[in-house]
C-alpha positions in Angstrom: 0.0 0.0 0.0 2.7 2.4 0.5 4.8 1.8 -2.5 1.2 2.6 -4.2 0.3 5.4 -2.2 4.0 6.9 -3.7 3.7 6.0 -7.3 -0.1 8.2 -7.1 1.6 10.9 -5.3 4.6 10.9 -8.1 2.2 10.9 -10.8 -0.1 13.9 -9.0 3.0 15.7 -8.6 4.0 15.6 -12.5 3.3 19.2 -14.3 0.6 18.3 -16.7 1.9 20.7 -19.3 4.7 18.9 -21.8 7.3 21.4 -23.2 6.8 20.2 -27.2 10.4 19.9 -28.8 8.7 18.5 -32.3 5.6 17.1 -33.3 6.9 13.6 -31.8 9.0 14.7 -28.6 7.8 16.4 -25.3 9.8 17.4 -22.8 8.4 17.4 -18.9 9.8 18.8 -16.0 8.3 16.3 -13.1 8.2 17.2 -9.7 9.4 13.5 -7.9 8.6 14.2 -4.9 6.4 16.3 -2.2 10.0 18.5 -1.0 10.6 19.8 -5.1 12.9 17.5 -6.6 12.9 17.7 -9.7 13.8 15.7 -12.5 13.3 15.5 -16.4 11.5 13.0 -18.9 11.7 13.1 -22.6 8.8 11.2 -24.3 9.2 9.7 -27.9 5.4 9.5 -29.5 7.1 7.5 -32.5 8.7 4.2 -31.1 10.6 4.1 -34.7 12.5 6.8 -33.6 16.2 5.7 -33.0 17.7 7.4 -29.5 21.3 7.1 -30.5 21.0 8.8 -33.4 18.4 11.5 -31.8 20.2 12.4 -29.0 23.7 13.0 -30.9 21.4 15.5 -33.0 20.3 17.0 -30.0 23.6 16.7 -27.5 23.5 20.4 -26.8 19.9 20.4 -25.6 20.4 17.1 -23.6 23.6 17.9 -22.0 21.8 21.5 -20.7 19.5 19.5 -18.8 21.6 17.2 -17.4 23.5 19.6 -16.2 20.6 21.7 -14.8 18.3 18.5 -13.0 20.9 15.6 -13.1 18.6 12.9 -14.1 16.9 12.2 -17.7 14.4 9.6 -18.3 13.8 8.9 -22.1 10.7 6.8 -22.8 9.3 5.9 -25.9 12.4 5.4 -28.2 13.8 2.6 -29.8 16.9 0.8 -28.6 18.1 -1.7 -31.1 20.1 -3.7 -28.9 22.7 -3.5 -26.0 25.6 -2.3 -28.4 23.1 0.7 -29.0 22.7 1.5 -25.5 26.5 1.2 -25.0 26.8 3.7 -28.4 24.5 5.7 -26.6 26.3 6.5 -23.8 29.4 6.7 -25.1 28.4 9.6 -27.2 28.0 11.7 -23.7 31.7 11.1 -22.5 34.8 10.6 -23.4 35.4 7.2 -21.0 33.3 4.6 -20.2 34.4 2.2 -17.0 34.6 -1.3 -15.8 32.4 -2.3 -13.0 36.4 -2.6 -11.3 36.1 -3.2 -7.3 32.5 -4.7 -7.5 30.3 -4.8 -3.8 27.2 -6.6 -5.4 27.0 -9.3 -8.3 26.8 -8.2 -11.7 27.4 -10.1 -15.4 29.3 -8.5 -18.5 26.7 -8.4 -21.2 28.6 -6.1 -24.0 31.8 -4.4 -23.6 31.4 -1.9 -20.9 27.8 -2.6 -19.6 26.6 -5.0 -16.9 23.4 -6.2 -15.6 22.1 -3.8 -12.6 22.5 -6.3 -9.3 21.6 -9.7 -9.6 19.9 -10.0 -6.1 16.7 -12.4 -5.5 13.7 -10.3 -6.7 12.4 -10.5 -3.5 15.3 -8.1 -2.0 15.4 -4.3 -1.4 18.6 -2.5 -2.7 18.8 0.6 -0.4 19.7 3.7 -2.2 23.2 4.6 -3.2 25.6 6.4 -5.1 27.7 3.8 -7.3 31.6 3.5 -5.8 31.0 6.2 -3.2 32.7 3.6 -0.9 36.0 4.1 -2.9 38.1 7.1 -3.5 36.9 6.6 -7.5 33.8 6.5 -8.6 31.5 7.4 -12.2 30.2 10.7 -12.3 27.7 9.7 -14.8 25.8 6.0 -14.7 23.3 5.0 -17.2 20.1 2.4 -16.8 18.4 0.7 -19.7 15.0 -1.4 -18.7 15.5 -4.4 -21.3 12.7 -6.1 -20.1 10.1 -4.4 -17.3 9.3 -6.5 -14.4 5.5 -7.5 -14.3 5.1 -5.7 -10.5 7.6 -3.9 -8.6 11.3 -3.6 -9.9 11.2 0.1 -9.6 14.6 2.2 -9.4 14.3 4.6 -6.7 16.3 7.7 -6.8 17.1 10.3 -4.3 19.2 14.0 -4.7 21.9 13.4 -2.3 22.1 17.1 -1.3 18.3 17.0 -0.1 19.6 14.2 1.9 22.6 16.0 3.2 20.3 18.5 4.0 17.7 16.4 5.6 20.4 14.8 8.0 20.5 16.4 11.6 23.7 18.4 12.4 25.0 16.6 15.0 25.3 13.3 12.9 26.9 15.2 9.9 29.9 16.4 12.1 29.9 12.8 13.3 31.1 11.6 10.0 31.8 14.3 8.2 35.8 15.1 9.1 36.2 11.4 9.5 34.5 9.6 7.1 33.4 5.9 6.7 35.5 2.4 6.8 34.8 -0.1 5.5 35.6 -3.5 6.4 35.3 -6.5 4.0 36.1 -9.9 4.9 35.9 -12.6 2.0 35.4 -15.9 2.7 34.9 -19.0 0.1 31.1 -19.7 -0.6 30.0 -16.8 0.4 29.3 -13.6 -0.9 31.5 -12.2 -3.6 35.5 -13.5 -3.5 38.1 -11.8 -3.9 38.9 -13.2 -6.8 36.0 -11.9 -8.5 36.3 -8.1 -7.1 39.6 -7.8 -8.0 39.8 -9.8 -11.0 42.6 -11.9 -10.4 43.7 -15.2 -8.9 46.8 -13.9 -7.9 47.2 -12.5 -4.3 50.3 -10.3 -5.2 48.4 -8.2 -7.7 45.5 -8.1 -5.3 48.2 -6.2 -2.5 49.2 -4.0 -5.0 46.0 -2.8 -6.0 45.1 -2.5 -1.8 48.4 -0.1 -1.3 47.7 2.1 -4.7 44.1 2.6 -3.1 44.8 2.9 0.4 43.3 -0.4 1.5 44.5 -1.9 4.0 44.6 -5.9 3.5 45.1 -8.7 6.0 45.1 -12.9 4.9 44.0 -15.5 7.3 44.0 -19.2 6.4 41.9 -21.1 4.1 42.6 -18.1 1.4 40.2 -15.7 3.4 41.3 -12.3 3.0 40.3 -8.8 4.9 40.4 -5.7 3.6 39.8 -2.4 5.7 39.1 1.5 3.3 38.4 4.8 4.5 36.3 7.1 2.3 34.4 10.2 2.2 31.0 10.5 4.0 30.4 13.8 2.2 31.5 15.0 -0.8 31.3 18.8 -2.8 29.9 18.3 -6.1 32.3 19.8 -8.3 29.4 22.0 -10.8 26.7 22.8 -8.1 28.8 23.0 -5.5 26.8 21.4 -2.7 27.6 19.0 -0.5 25.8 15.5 -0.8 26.1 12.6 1.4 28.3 10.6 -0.6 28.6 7.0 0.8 27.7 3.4 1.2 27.4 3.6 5.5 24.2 2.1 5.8 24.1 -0.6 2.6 27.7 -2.0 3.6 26.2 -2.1 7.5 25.4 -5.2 9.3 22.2 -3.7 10.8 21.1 -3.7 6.8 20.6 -7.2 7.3 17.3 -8.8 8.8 17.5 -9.6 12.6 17.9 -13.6 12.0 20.5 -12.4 9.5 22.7 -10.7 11.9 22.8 -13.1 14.4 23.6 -15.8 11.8 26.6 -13.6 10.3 28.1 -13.0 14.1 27.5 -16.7 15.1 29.2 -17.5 12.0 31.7 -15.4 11.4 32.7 -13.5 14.7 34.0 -10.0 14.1 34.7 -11.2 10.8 31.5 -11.1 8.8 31.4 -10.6 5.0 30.6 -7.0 5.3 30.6 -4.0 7.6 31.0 -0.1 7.9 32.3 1.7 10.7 32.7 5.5 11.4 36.1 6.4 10.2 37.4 6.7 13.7 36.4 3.0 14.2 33.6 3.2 16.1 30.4 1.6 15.6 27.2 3.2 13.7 24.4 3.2 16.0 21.2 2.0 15.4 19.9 5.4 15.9 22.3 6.7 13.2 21.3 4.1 10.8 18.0 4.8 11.3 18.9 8.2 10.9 20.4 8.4 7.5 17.9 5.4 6.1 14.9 8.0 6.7 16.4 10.8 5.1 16.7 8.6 1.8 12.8 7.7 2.1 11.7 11.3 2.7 13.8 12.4 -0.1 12.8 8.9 -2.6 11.7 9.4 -6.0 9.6 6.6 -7.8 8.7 6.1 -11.4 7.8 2.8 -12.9 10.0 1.2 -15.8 8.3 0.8 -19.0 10.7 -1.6 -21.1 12.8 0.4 -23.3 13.3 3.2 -20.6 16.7 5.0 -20.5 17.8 6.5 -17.3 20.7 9.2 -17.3 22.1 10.1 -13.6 24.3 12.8 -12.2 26.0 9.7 -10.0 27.4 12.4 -7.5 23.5 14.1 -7.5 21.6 11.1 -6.8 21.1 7.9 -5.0 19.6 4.5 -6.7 18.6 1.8 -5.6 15.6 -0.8 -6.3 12.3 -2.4 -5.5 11.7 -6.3 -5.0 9.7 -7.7 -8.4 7.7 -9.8 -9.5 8.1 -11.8 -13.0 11.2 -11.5 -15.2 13.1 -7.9 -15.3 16.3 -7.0 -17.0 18.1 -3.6 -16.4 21.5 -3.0 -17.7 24.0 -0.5 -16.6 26.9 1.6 -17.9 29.1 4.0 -16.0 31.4 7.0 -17.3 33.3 9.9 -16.5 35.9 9.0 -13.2 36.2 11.0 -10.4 39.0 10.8 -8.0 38.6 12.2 -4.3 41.6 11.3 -2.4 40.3 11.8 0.8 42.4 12.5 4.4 40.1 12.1 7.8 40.7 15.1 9.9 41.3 15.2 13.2 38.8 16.5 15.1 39.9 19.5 17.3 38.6 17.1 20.4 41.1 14.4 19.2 43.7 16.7 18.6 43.9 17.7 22.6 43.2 14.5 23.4 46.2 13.5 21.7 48.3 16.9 22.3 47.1 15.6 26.3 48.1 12.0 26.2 51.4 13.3 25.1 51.9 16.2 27.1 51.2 13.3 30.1 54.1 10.8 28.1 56.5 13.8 28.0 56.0 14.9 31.7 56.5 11.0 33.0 59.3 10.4 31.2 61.1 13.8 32.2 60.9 13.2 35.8 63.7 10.6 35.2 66.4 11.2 36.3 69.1 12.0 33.6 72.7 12.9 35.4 75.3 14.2 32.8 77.9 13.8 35.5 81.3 12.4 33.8 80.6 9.0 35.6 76.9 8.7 34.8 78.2 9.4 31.0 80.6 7.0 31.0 78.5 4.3 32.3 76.2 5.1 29.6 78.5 4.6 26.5 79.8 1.4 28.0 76.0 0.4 28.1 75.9 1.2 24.7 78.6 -1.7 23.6 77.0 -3.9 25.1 73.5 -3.1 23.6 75.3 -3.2 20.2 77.2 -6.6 21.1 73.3 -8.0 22.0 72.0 -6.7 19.4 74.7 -8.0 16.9 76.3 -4.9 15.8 79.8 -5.6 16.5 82.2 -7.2 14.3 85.3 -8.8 16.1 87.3 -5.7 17.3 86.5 -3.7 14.8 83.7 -0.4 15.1 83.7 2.6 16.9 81.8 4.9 19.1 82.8 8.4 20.7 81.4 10.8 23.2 83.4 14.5 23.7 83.9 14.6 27.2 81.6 17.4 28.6 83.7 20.9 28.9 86.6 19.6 26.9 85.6 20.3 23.0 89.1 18.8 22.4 89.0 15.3 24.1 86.7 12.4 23.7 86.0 9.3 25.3 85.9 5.8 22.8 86.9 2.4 22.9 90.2 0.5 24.0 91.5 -1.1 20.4 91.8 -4.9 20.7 89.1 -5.6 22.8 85.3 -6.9 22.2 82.2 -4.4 22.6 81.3 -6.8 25.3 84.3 -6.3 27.3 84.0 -2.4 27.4 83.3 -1.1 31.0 83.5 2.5 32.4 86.7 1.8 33.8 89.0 1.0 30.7 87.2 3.4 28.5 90.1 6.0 26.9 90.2 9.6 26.6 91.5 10.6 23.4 92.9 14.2 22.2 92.6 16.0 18.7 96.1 14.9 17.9 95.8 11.2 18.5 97.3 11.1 22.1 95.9 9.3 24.8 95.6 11.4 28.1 94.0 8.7 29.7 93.7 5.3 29.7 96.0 1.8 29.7 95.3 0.9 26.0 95.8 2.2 23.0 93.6 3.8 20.5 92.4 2.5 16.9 93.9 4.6 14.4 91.1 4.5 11.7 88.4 5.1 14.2 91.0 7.9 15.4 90.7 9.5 12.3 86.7 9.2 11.1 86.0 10.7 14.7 88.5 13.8 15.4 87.7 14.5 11.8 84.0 14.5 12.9 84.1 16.1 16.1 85.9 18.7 14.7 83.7 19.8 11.9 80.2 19.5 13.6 80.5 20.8 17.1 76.6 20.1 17.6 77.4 16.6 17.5 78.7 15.0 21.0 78.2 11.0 20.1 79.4 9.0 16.8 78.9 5.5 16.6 80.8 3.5 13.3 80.0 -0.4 12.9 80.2 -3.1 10.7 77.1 -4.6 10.9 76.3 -7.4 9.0 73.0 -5.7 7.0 74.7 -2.4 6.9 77.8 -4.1 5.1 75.7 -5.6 2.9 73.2 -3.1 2.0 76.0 0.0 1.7 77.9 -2.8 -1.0 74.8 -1.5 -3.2 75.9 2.4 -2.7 71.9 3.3 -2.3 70.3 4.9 -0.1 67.6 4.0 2.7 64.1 4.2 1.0 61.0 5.1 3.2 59.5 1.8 3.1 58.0 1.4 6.3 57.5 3.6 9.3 61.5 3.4 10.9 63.2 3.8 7.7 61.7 7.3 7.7 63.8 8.1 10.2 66.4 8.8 7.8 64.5 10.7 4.8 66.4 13.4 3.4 68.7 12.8 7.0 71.1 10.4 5.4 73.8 10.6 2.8 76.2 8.2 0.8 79.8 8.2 0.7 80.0 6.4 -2.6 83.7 5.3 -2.7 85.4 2.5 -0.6 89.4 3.2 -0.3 90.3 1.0 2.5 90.5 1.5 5.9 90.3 5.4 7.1 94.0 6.1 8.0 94.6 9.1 7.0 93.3 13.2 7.9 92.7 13.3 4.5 90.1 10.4 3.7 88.4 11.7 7.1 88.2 15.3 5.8 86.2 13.4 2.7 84.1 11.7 5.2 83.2 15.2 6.8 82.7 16.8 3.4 79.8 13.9 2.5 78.3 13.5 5.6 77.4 17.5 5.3 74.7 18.3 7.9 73.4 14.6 8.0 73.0 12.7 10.8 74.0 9.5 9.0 76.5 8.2 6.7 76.7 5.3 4.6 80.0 4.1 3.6 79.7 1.9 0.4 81.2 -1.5 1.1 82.1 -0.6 4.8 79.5 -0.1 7.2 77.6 2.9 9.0 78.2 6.1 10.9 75.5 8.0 12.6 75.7 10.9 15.1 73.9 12.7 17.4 73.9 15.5 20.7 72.7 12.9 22.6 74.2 9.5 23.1 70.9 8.2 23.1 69.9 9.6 19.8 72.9 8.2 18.1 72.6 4.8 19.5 68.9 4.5 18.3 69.8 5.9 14.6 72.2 2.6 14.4 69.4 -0.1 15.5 66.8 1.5 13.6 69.5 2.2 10.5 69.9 -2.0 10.8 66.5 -2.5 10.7 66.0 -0.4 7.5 68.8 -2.1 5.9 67.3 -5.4 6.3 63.7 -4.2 5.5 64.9 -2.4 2.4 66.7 -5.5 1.5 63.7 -7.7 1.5 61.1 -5.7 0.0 63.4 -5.6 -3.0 63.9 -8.7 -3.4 60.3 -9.7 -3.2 59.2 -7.3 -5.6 58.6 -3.1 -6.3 57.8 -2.0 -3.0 55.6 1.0 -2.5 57.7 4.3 -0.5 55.9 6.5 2.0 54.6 10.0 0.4 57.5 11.9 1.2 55.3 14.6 3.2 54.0 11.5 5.2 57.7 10.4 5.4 59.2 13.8 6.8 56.1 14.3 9.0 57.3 10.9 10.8 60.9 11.0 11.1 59.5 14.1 13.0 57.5 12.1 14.9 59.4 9.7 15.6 63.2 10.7 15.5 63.4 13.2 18.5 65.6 12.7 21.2 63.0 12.4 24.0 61.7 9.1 22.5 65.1 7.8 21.7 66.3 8.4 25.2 63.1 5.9 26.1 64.1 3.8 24.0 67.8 3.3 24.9 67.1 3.0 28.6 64.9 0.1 27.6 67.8 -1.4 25.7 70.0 -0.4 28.5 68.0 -2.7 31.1 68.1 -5.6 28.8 71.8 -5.4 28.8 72.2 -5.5 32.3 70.6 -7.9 32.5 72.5 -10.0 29.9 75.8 -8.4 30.8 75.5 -8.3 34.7 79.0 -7.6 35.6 77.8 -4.2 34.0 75.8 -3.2 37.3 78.8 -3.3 39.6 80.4 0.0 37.2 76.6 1.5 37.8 77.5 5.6 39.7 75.1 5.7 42.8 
């Protein structure tokens, strides 16, 4: 009764008087619904009269009211066959699409046009805008009713700025800055697979689709596969420069399903159901926002009922769709054109941003209350610390490697290792103060001559720096053989974008001012070097700092390594790569992290604790 009471009040609300373009076309301008949408309908009177070749004669006129109401219905025309409706729409746009990415069923029937969702007739379609789940969509889509349905099988359409505007305030801020997620979990036997909806069988091409789209992508056993998108919940549309609620929240959503549906899917599948959407800051959509959003598309539904041979031409960005159970057999097809890319970024709202300003204003304030002392003793201990985290961490190489701290008030003296003896065997107490020249001022051993010269050379040249640590480690010998640099592959290896250089020759060991001067001269303001075919240097004012650039400069080599090897791995956006080493590289967290490192080594090395100041 209520689908009936629409259609009557549709066809009240149609303006009686038709706009005559000839003796055989009208043109009406049909008020949809009771709040004024509008939309238009072009009527043939001759069914002999071809609509591919009338409507390239008329493009002009046709593309004006597109543009003006976003949604023409042609009735009455003859459409040869599906190639014809295909010809058709190609003659509006220079690119028609794939149905790439696919969320509902669909079959090929011609080169780029597919049947409309092939869901049992007995199923509602809620109303959507095609793709608005991804970050590409159509702007234009195109229906052709092949063959009516006896009852029902209506496409319902809705403008999705009147449903913008229909949604309370509260709800739009909800999503608005965030967006929607949406999670999709593929299992075998049912709903779609992933190797229908991305076209493949092969799960590498399937990752690199996720990571060119921003889709994050997880595989469990038994060739199940998650994947996890954030998109727009509202868009700008680019000519009438509304906003529209642009999204696929409450189709994609559990709460879409019937009760006994739900409770099967979560029996079934856990937290891992075939299909869900989220608010983009991962929490859940209430049933009252559901609710919510699903009355706005009824108050703002348009209804017309297909007469076989119908053409539909939608403003995808302008209006919703969706469809009707039916009765008897129905066939609409479905072309889309004209892509749209909206690469969207979820803002953070000003809430979450002193939420998070807080949490770490709470981090920072803990960790300072530790107590730091810079005394000489306290120092010492420290740097001994650090050969033995390097010797647990597998950093050292024999006897060889290096690492030097400027004693505090003497720019021209600096503490580093006793040549000839393991990183493990360092303590406070045999550590040796070195001068400029060479000499040592204090101490029982002697000093290595090449670490002699790649440090005073150093020290010399950048008086911010107080700590340089040289090794040999086994990735960073490998990886500087290839003379490349560290590529921001994943979150640590930023650390070193645009903050890392490459000494590109190999002439032995460094015994001599002059090869050290070259050093100096590539390292420039860096805070890490990269000798080819030699090992690593990295620096910083704080012990701490440079003793977390080398473990995190290891753990780039061997990530940078791998990726490689497997394949063409994708790099971090280099703003998203400087914005973390920003994050991430600053001597507060480092220090953190070294004292962590610290406390595993004494408790490996515990000989270490007896040298531990008071």
């Amino acid at each position: 009764m209520q689908l009936k009471s629409q259609l009557l009040q549709s066809l009240k609300n149609t303006i009686p008087k038709a706009v005559k373009i000839d003796s055989t076309i009208n043109e009406q301008i049909i008020d949809g619904n009771s709040l004024g949408t509008k939309y238009v309908q072009i009527t043939s009177m001759d069914a002999t009269i071809d609509l591919v070749i009338w409507a390239k004669e008329h493009d002009k006129y046709l593309n004006e009211l597109y543009q003006k109401y976003g949604a023409v219905l042609f009735r009455g025309f003859l459409i040869t066959d599906d190639s014809a409706f295909q010809a058709l729409c190609q003659s509006f746009t220079s690119q028609l699409l794939d149905y790439t990415e696919p969320s509902t069923p669909r079959t090929k029937v011609n080169d780029k046009v597919y049947t409309s969702t092939e869901y049992p007739k007995d199923q509602f379609i809620p109303m959507h805008n095609e793709h608005s789940y991804t970050k590409n969509w159509p702007q234009k889509i195109w229906f052709y009713c092949k063959t009516a349905a006896d009852a029902g099988g209506e496409t319902p359409i809705a403008d999705s700025a009147l449903v913008y505007n229909l949604l309370p305030a509260a709800l739009l801020e909800k999503f608005e800055d965030v967006g929607i997620t949406y999670v999709r979990n593929f299992h075998t036997g049912i709903d779609l697979s992933w190797q229908l909806v991305f076209g493949t069988d092969d799960k590498s091409v399937v990752e690199e689709h996720c990571r060119k789209n921003a889709i994050e992508f997880k595989w469990f056993p038994e060739d199940s596969l998650q994947t996890r998108s954030t998109a727009q919940a509202v868009v700008k549309h680019p000519l009438t420069k509304q906003k529209v609620w642009f999204n696929q929240a409450h189709l994609f959503n559990l709460k879409n399903q019937d009760s006994a549906i739900q409770e099967y899917m979560k029996e079934t599948f856990s937290d891992r159901v075939p299909r869900n959407s989220y608010c983009g800051d991962g929490s859940p959509i209430t049933q009252e926002d559901f609710d919510t959003i699903s009355a706005a598309f009824e108050k703002a539904k348009i209804i017309f009922k297909w007469d076989s041979g119908d053409v539909l031409w939608l403003d995808n960005m302008r209006f919703a769709h969706g469809r009707h159970p039916f009765e008897g057999p129905r066939k609409v097809l479905v072309a889309m054109s004209d892509p749209y890319t909206n690469n969207f970024e979820p803002k953070v709202s000003e809430v979450a941003k002193a939420a998070i300003a807080s949490a770490r204003k709470q981090t920072s304030s803990y960790f300072l209350r530790t107590e730091r002392p810079q005394t000489r003793a306290w120092l010492r201990y420290r740097l001994a610390g650090l050969y033995r985290i390097l010797a647990m961490e597998k950093l050292d190489e024999g006897i060889s490697g290096h690492i030097s701290f400027k004693v505090p008030g003497e720019q021209e003296l600096f503490w580093v290792n006793p040549f000839g003896l393991f990183f493990e065997e360092v303590t406070p107490d045999n550590l040796i103060m070195v001068d400029m020249a060479g000499n040592v001022v204090e101490g029982n051993y002697p000093v290595n001559v090449a670490g002699f010269c790649i440090h005073a050379a150093i020290h010399a040249a950048r008086p911010d720096i107080n700590c340089i640590v040289h090794t040999h480690s086994p990735m960073g010998t490998v990886f500087t053989s290839l003379g490349l640099p560290i590529k921001p592959i994943d979150q640590t290896s930023c650390m070193f974008f645009e903050k890392h250089t490459v000494y590109n020759e190999y002439n032995g060991p460094v015994l001599s001012d002059e090869e050290g001067q070259n050093l100096v001269n590539h390292l420039g303001d860096s805070h890490t070097l990269l000798l080819r075919n030699h090992g690593t240097l990295t620096l910083g004012e704080e012990l701490e700092t440079a003793a977390m650039l080398m473990i995190a400069a290891e753990h780039s080599f061997q990530v940078n390594i791998q990726a490689h090897a497997i394949g063409k791995p994708f790099h971090v956006d280099p703003e998203v790569a400087r914005a973390t080493e920003q994050w991430i590289a600053n001597p507060l967290g480092m220090r953190i992290e070294f004292d962590a490192y610290l406390r595993k080594a004494e408790r490996l090395y515990p000989d270490l604790l007896k040298y531990r100041p008071e």
